[in-house]
Backbone bond lengths (Angstrom), bond angles and torsions (degrees), N, CA, C in turn:
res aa  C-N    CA-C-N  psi(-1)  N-CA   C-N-CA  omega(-1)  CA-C   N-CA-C  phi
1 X - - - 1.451 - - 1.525 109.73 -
2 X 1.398 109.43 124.60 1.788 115.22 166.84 1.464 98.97 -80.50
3 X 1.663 110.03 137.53 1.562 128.28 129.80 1.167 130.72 -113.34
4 X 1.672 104.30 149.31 1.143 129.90 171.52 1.510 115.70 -40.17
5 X 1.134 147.10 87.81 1.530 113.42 155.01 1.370 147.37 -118.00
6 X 1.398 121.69 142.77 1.447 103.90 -159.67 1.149 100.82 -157.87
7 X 1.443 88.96 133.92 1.571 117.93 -174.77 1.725 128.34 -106.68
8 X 1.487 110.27 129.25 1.441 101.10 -150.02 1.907 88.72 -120.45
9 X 1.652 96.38 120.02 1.792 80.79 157.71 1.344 122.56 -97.22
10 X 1.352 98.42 151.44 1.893 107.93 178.31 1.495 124.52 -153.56
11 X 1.503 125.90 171.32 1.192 112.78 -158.74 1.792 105.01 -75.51
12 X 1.795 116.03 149.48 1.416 81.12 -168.97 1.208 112.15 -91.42
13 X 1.028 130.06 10.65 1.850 122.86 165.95 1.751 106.41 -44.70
14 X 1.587 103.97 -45.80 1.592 104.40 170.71 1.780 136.35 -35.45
15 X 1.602 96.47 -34.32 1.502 108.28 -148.12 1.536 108.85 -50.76
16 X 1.513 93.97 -43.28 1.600 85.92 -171.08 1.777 122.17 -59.91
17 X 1.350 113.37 -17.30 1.552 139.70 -167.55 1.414 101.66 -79.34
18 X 1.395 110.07 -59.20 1.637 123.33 174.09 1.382 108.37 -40.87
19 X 1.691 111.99 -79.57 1.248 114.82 161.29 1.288 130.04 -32.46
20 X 1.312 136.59 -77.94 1.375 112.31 172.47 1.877 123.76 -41.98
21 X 1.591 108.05 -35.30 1.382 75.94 -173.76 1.572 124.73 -81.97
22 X 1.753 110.68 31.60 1.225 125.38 178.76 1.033 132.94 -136.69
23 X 1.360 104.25 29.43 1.529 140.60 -153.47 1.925 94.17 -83.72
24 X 1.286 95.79 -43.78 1.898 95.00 174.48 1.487 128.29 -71.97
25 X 1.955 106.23 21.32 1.653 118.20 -179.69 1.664 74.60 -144.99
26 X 1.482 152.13 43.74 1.256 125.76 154.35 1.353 117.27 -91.53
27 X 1.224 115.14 -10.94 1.544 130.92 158.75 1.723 107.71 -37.74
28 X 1.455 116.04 -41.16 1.140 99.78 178.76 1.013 127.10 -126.26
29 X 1.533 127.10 28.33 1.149 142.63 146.42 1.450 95.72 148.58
30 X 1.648 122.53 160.41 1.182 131.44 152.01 1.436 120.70 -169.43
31 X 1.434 115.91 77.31 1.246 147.34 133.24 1.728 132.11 12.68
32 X 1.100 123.49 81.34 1.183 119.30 -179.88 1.792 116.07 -114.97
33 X 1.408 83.73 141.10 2.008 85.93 -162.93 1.555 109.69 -150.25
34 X 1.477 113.95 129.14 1.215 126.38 -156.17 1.865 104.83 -91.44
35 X 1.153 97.07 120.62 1.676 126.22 179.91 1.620 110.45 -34.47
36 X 1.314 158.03 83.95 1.676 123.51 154.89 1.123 156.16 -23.47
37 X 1.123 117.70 109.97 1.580 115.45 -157.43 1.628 130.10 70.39
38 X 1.575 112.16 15.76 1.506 150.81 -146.09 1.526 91.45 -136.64
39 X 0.985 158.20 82.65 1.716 127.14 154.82 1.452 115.45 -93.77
40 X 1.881 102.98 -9.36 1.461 102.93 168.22 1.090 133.15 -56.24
41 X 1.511 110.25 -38.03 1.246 131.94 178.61 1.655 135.16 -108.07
42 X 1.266 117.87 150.16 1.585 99.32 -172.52 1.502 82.71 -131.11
43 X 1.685 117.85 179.20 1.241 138.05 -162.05 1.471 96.81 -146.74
44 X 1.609 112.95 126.23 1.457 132.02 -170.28 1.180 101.21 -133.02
45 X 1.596 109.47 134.40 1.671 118.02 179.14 1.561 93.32 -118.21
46 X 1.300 101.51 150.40 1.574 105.53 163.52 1.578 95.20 -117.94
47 X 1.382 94.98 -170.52 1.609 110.78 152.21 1.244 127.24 -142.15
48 X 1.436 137.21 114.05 1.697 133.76 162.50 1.004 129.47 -14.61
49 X 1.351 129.37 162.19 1.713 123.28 -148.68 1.995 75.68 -119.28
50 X 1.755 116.60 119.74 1.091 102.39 157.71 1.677 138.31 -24.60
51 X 1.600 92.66 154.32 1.554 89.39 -147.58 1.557 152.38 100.61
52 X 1.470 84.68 -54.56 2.159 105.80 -179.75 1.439 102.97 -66.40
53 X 0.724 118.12 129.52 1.767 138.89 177.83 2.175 96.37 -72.02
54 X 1.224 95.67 138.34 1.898 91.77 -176.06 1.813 104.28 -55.32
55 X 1.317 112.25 -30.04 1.387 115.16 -150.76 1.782 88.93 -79.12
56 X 1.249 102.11 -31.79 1.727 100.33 -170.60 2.139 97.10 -79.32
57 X 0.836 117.41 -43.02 1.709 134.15 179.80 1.504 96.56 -34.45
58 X 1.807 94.02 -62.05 1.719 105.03 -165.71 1.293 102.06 -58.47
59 X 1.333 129.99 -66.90 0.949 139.44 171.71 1.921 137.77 -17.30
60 X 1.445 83.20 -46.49 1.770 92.49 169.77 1.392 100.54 -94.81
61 X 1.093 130.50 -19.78 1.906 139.00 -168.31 1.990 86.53 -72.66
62 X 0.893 106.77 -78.37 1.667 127.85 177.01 1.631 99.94 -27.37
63 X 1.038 107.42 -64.44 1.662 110.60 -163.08 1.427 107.61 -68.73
64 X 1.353 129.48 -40.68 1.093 120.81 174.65 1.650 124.05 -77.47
65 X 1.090 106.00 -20.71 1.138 121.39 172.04 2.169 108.37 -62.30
66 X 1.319 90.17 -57.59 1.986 92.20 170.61 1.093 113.79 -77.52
67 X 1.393 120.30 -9.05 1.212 100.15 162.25 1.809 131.69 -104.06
68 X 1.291 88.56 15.11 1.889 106.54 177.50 1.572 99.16 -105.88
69 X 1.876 114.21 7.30 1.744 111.03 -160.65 1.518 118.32 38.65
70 X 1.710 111.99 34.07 1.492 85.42 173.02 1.818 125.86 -91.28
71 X 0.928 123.45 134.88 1.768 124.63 -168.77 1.502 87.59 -72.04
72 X 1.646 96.75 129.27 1.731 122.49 168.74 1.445 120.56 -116.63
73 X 1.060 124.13 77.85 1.520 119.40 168.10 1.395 118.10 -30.42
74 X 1.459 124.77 -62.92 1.550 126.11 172.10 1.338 124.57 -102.42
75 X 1.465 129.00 166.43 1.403 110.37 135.73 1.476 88.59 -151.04
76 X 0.955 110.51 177.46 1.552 134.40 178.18 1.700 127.51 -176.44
77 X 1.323 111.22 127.26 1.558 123.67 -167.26 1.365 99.52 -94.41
78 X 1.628 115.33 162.11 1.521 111.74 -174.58 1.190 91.37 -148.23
79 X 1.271 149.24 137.22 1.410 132.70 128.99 1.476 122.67 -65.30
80 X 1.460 127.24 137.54 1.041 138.89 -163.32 1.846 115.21 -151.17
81 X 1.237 109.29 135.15 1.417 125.35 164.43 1.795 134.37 -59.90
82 X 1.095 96.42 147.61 1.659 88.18 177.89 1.415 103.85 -46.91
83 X 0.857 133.81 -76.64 1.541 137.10 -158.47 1.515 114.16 -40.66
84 X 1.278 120.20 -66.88 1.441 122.47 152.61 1.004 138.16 -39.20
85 X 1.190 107.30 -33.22 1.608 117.67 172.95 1.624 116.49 -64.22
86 X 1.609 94.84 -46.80 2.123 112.05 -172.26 2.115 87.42 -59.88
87 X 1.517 102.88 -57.07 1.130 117.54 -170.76 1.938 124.59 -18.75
88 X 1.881 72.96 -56.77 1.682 93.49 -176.82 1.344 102.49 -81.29
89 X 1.275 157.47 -4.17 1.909 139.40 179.75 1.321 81.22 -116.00
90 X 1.465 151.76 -44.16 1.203 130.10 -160.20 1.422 119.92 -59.72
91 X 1.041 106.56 -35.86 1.671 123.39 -173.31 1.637 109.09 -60.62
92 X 1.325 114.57 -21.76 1.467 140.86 167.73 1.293 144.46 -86.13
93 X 1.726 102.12 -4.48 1.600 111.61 -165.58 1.908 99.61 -105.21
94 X 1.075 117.14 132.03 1.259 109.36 170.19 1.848 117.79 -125.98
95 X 1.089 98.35 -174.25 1.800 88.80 -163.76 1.518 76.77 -91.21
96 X 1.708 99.67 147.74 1.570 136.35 168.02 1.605 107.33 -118.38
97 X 1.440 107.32 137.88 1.491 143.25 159.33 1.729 92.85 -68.84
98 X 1.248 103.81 91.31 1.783 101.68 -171.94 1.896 81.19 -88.76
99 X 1.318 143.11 -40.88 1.738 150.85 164.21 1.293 92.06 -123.85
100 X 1.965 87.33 173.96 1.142 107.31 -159.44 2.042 89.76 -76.76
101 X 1.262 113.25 120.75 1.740 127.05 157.05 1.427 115.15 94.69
102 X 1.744 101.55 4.44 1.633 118.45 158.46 1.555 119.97 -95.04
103 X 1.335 106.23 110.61 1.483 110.13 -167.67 2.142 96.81 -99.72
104 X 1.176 92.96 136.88 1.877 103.02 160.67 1.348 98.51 -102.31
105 X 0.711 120.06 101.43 1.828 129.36 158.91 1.429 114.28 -119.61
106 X 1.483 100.98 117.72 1.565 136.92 165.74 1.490 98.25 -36.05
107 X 1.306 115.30 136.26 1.353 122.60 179.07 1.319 132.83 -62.13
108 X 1.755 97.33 -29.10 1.599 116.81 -158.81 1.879 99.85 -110.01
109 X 1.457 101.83 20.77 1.512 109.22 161.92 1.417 116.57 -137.06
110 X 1.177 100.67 146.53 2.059 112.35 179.76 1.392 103.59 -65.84
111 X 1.424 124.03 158.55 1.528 123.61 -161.72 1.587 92.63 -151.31
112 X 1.222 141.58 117.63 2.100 136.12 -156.98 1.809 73.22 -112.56
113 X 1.464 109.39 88.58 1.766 107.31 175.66 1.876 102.53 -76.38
114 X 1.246 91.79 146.78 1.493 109.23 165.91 1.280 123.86 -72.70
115 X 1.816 138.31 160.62 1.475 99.56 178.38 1.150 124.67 -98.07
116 X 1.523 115.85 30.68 1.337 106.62 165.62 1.720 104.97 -112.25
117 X 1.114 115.87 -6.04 1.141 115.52 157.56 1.656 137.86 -24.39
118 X 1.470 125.17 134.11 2.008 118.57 -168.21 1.538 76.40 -123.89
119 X 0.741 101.70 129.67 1.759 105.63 169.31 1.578 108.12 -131.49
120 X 1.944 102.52 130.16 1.373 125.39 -148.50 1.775 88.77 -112.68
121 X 0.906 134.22 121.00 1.276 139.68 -160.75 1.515 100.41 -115.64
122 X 1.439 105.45 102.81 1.810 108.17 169.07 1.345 126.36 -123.58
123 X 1.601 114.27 127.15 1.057 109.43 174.81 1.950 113.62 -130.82
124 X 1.406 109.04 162.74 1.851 93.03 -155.03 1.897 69.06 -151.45
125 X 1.501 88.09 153.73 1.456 114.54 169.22 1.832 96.04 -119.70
126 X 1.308 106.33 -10.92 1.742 104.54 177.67 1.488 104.35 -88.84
127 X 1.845 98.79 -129.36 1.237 90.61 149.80 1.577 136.82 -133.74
128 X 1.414 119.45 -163.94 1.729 92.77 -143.66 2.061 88.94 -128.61
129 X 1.106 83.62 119.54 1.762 104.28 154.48 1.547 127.53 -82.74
130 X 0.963 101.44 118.74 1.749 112.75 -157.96 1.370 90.72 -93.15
131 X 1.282 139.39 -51.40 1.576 141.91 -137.22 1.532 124.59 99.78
132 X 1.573 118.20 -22.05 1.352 116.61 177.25 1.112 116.87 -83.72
133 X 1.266 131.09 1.64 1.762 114.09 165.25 1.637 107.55 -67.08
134 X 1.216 97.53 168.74 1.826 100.99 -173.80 1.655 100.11 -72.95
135 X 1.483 126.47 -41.51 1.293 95.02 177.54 1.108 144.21 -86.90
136 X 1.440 116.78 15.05 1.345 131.45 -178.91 1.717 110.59 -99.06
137 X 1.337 122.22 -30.87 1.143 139.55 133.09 1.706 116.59 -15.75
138 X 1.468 100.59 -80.26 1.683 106.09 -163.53 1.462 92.85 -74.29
139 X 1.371 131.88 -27.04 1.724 115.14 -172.83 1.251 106.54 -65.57
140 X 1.332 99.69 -45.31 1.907 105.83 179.98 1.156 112.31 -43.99
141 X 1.449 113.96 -58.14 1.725 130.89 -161.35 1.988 91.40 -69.34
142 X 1.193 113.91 -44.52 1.737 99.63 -178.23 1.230 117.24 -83.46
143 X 1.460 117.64 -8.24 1.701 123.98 136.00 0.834 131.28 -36.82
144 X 1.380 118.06 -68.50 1.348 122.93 178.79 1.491 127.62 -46.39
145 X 1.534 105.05 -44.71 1.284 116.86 -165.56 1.394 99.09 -89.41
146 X 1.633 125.56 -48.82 1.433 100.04 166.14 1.521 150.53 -85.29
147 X 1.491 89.56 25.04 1.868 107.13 173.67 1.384 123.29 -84.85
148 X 1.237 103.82 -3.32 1.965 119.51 -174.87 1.753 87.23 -63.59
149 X 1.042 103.36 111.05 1.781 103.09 140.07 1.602 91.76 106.42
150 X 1.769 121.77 -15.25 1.570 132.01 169.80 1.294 117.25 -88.67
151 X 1.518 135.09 11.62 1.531 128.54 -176.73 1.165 119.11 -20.49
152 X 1.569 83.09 -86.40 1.533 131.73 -173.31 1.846 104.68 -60.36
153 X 1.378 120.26 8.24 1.514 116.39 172.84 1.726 107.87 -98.87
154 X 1.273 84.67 -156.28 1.503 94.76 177.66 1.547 124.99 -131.05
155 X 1.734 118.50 121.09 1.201 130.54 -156.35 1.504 68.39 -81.59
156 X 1.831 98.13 -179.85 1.285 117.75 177.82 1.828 96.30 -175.14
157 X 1.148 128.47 103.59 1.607 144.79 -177.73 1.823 91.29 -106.33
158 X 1.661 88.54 128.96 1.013 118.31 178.85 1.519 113.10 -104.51
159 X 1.077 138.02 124.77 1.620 134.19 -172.44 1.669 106.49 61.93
160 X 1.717 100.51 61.06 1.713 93.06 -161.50 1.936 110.46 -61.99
161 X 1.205 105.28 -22.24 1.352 115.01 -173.88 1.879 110.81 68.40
162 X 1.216 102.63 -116.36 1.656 111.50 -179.99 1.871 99.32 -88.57
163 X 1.299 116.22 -3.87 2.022 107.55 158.39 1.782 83.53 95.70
164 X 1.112 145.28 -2.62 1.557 132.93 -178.78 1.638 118.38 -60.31
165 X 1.025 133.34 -31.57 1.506 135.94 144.16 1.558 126.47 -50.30
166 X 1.735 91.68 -39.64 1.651 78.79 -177.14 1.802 103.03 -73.98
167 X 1.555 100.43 -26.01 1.519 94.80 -162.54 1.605 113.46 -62.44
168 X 1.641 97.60 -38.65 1.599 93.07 176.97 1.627 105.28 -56.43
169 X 1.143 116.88 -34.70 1.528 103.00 -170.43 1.378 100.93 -70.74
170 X 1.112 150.33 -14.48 1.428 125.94 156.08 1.148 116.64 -79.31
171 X 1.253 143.21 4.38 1.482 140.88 -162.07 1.833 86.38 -105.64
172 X 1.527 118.95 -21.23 1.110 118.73 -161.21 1.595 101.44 -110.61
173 X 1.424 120.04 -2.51 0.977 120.61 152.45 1.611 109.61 122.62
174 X 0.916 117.74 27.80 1.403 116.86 -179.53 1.420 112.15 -108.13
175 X 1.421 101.12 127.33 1.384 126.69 -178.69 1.407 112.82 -64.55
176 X 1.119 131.28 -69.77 1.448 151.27 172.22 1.505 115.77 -74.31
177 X 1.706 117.60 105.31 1.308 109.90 -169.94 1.635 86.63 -140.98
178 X 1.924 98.93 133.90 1.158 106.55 155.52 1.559 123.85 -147.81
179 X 1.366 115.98 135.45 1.372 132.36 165.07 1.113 135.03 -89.94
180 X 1.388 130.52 128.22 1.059 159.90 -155.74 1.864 137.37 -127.89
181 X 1.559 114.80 76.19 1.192 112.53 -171.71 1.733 122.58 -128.67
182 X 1.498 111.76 138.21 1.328 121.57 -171.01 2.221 110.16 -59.45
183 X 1.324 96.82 -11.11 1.366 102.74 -153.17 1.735 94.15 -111.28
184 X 1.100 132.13 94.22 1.437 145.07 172.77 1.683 102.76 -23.21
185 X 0.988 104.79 -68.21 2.015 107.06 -163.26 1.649 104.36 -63.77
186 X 1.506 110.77 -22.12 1.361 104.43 171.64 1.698 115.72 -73.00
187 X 1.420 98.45 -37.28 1.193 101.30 -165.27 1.769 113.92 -64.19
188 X 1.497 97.88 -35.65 1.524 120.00 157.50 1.304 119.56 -22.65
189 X 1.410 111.09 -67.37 1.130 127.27 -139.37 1.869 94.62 -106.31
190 X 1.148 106.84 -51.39 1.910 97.56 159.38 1.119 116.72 -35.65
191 X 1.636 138.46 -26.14 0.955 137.39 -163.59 1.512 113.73 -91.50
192 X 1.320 105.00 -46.09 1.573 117.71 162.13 1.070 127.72 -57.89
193 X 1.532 102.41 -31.99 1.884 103.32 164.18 1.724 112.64 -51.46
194 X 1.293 92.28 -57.71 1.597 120.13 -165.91 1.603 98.64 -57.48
195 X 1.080 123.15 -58.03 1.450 110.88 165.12 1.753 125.85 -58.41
196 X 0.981 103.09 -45.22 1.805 98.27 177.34 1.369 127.98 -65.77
197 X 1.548 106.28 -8.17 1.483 121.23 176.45 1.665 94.83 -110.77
198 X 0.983 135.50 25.19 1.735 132.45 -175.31 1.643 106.95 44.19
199 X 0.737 163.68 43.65 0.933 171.83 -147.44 1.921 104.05 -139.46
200 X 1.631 92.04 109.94 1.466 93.86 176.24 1.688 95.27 -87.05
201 X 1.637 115.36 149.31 1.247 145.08 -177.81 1.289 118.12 -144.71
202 X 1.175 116.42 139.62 1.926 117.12 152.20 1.277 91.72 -96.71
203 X 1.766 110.16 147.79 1.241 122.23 153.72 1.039 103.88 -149.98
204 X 1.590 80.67 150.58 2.034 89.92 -165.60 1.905 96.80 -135.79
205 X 1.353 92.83 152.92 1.491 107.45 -159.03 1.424 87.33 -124.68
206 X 1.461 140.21 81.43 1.408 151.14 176.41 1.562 107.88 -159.86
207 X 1.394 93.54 -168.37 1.405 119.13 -177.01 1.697 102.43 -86.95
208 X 1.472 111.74 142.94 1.654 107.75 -175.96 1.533 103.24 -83.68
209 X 1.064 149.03 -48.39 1.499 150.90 147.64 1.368 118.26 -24.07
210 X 1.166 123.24 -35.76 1.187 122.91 -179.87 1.501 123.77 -101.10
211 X 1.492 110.91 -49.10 1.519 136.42 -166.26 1.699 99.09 -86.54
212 X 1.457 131.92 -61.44 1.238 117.37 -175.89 1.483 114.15 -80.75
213 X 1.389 113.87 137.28 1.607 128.30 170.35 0.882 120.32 -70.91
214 X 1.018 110.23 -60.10 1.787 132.97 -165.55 1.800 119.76 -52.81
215 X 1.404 113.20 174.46 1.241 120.65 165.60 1.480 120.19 -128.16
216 X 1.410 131.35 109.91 1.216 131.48 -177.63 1.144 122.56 -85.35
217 X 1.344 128.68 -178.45 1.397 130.88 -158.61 1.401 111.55 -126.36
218 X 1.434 102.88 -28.80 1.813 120.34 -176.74 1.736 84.98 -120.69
219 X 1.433 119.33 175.07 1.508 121.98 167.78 1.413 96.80 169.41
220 X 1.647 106.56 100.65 1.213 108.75 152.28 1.495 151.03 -94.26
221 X 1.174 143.62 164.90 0.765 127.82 -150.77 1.805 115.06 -153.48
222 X 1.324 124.74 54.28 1.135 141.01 -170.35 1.834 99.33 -66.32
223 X 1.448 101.07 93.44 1.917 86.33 179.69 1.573 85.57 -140.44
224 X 1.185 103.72 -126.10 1.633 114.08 -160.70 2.007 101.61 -170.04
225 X 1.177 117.01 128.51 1.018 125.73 171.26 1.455 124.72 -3.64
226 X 0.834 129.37 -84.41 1.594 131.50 171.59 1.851 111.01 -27.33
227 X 1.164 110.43 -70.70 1.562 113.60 159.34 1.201 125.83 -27.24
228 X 1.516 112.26 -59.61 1.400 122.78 -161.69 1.462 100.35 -63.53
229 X 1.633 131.12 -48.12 0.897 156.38 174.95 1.324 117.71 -30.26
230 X 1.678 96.33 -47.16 2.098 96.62 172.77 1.446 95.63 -114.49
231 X 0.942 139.36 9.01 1.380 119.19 144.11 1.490 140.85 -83.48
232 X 0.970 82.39 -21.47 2.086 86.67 -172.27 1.482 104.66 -70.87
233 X 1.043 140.59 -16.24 1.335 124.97 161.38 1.768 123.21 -76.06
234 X 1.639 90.08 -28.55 1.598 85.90 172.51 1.557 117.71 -85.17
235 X 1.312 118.00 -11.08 1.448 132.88 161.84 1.119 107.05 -64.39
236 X 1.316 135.48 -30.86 1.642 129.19 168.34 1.421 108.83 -56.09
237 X 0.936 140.87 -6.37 1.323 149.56 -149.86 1.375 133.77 -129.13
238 X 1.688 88.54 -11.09 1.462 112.99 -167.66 1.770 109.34 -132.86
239 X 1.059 133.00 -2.90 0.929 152.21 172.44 1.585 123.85 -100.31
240 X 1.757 130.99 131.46 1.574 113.89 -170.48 1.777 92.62 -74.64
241 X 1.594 103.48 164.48 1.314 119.43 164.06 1.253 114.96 -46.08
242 X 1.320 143.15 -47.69 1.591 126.87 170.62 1.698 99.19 -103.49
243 X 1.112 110.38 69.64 1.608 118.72 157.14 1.003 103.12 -100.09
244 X 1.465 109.51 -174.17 1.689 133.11 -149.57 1.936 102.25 -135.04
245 X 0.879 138.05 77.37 1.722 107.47 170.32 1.321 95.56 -105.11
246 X 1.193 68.77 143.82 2.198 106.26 179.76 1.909 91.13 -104.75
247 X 1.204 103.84 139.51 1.417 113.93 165.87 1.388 109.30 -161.91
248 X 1.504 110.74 157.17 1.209 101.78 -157.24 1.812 92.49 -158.73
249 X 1.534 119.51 -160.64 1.614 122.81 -174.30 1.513 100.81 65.95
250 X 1.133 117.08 53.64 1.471 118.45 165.13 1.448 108.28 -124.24
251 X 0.854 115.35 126.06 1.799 124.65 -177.76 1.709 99.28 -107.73
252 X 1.854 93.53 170.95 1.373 96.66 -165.04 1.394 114.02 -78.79
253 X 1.398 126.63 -29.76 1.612 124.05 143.35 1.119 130.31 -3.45
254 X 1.133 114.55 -69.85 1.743 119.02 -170.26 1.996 99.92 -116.83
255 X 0.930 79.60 32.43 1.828 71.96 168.85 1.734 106.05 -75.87
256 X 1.150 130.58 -46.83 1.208 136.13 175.77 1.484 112.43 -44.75
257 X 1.328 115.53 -49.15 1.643 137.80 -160.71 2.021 90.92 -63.73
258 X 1.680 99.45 -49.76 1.523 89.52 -170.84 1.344 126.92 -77.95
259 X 1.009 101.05 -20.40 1.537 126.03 -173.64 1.391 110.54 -30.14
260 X 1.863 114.93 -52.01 1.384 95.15 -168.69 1.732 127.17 -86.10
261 X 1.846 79.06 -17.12 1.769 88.90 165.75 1.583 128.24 -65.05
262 X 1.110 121.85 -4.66 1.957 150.48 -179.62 1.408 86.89 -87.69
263 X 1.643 116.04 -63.91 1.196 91.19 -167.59 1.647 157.17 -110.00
264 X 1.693 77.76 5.27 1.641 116.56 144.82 1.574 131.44 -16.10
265 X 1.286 94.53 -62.58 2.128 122.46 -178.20 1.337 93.03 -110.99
266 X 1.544 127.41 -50.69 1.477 110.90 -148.53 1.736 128.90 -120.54
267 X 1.708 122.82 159.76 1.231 78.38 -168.22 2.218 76.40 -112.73
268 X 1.489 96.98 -164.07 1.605 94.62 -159.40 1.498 92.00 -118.73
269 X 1.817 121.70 111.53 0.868 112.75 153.53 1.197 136.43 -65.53
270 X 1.800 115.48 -38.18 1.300 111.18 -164.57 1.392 86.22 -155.58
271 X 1.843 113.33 147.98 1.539 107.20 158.80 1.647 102.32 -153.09
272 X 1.065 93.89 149.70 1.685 129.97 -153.43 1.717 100.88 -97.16
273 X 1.068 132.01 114.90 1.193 144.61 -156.33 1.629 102.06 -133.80
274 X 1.820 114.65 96.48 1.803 123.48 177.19 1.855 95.62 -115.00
275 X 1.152 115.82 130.47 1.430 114.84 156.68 2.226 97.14 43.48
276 X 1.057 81.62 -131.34 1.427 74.38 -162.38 1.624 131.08 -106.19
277 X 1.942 98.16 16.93 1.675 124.14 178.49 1.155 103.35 -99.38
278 X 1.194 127.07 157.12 1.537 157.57 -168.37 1.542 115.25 -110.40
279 X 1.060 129.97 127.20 1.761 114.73 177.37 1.540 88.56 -163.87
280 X 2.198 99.96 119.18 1.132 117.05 168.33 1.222 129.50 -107.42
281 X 1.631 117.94 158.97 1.682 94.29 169.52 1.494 91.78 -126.27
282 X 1.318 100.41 130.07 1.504 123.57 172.89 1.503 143.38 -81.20
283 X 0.737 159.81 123.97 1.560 138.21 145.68 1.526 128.32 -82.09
284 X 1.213 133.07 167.46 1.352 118.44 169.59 1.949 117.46 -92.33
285 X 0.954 119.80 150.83 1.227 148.44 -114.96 1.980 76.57 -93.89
């Protein structure tokens, strides 16, 4: 597989701005790296969503960029190989305290665990979710707190990606765990998580309307606006009457935009406020 890659310099007061407004390609890496003899400036690579041609990449990279006015000293596109590609974000991922004594640690690094330490062992040939973005963070943390008294139910992760939500939810005690993703290699590869940590799982590589039966008790939902948007009604549907969904990938942008779809089906127990993402836990109405 070829990727896109391309690296943009800018002033770094920007970074955090840049980054979010590229938060819908952090799935496959996004790279930030400090200049020599530069401290004004830092240098950010993303990568293209398989498929995208560089000229089409640049193109939407560019536009959003003039249209957020942010000033770019550089940019530059690369085509690049799997190998190089894993090469360049791996060198960057470190183990995260996703809770307090649950470690995500990358496979292809040593981890000196403590002994109260749970250590969540991930490794991805795609790409790799550590736990330190803010919304993987607050799902965990409204995991945690709303799994008291749900063991013995059934989690249910929506867009499981590399399975790191579901896994904490077994570390947190859930018997019944299932994942659920539109994207085949994820679904793959959740699975391999889920096995290399012992961890029995269903995972299912379908449509959630169609492919899952069941009704869960917990149901998260780490996506991004557009998603959330046609799902949450079919999540009414899939969830018991005093369930819990946690959802989250909402930035401060479109917080308005989702709003009425939240409150359509659901009402808002609690919401979790990191930097500039949103993550609620709901019930239905």
């Amino acid at each position: 597989m070829k990727w896109i890659e391309l690296s943009i310099i800018c002033e770094r007061v920007a970074t955090d701005e840049v980054t979010t407004l590229f938060s819908d390609y952090a799935d496959n890496g996004i790279i930030e790296e400090d200049i020599e003899d530069t401290p004004e400036h830092v240098k950010i690579t993303l990568y293209g969503p398989e498929g995208m041609s560089g000229e089409d990449f640049t193109a939407i990279v560019t536009e959003r960029l003039n249209a957020a006015k942010i000033n770019v000293i550089d940019m530059v596109t690369n085509e690049v190989d799997d190998s190089t590609w894993l090469n360049s974000w791996q060198q960057y991922i470190e183990p995260t305290e996703i809770l307090p004594h649950i470690i995500i640690n990358p496979a292809w690094q040593d981890y000196d665990a403590k002994p109260d330490d749970q250590i969540i062992e991930i490794d991805s040939e795609l790409s790799f979710g550590t736990g330190a973005h803010e919304t993987t963070r607050s799902c965990a943390k409204l995991l945690a707190k709303y799994s008291e008294g749900k063991e013995h139910k059934e989690c249910l992760d929506i867009g499981t990606g590399t399975g790191i939500l579901l896994l904490v939810a077994a570390k947190l005690g859930f018997h019944t765990l299932t994942g659920i993703d539109i994207d085949e290699s994820a679904a793959k590869q959740a699975q391999i998580n889920c096995d290399n940590n012992r961890v029995q799982a269903t995972i299912i590589h379908g449509d959630l309307d169609v492919d899952y039966h069941g009704v869960a008790d917990v149901v998260l939902a780490n996506l991004t606006v557009d998603p959330l948007k046609m799902l949450l009604p079919v999540i009414d549907r899939k969830i018991t009457d005093t369930g819990i969904l946690i959802i989250s990938g909402i930035i401060d942008d479109r917080y308005d935009e989702i709003m009425p779809y939240i409150t359509e089906h659901w009402s808002i127990v609690e919401e979790v406020v990191e930097g500039p993402w949103h993550t609620f836990a709901l019930q239905k109405i």
